[in-house]
N, C-alpha and C positions, 0 to 999 in steps of 0.2 A: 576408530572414532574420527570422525571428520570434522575439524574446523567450521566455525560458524562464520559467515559470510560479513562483510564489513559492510554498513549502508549503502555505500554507493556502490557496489558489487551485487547488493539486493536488486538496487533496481536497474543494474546491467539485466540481470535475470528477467527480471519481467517484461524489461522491453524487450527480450528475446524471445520468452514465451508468446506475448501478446502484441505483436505488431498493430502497427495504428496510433498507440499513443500519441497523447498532447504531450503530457507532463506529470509527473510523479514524484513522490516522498516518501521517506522515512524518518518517522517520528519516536521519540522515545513512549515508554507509556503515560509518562506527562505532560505528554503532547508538546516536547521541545524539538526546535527542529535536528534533525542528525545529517540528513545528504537531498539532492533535490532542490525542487521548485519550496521556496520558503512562503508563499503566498497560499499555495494549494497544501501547503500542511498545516497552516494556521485554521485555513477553510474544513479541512478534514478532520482537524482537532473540535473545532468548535459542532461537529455533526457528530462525529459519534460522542459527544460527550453528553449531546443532547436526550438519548434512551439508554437503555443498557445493553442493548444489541452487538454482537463483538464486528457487524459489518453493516457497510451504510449504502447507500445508490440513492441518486440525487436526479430529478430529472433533469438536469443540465451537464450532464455527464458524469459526475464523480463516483468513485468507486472508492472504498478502505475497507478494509480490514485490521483489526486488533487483535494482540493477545495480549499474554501478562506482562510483557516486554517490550515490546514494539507496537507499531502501527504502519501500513504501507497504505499509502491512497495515489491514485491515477487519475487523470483524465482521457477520459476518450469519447469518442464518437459512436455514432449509431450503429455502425458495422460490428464493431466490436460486440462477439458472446460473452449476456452478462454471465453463465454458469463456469464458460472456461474463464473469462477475467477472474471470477470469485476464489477458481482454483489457483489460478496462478499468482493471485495474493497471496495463497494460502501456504503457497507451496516458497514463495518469498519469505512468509514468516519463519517458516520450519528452517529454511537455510540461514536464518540471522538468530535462530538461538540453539541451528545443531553444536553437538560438540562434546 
């Protein structure tokens, strides 16, 4: 069984996967902040809170993803692939509730 990743260890992971970032978070699922930028997880909370969507994209960069336990959102730029970003949110979440 593998250990589930601590927040800020999440988002070692993603800036590793997805070069380019601005800035990025992890939120709990109450959208409190846990590690990160605490401006862009407020921002992130208040967007996916807004449908019931478990993933969000903003045209001014932002990217998140939710699950039943977390949330991780990014900023990034134009270069950045939205379909590999979306995974490697995904792949962020799976590592913060393996175990």
């Amino acid at each position: 069984m593998t250990a589930a990743l601590t927040p800020d260890a999440a988002l070692a992971l993603v800036s590793t996967l997805t070069p380019g970032l601005r800035r990025a978070a992890v939120l709990d699922a109450g959208g409190a902040w846990l590690a990160g930028d605490r401006d862009l997880a407020a921002r992130a909370h208040r967007e996916l809170e807004a449908g019931p969507d478990v993933a969000v994209r903003t045209l001014d960069g932002l990217h998140a993803a939710r699950d039943h336990r977390h949330a991780v959102a990014v900023e990034a730029g134009q270069e950045v692939l939205d379909g590999l970003l979306l995974a490697d949110l995904h792949a962020a979440l799976a590592a913060l509730r393996a175990g």
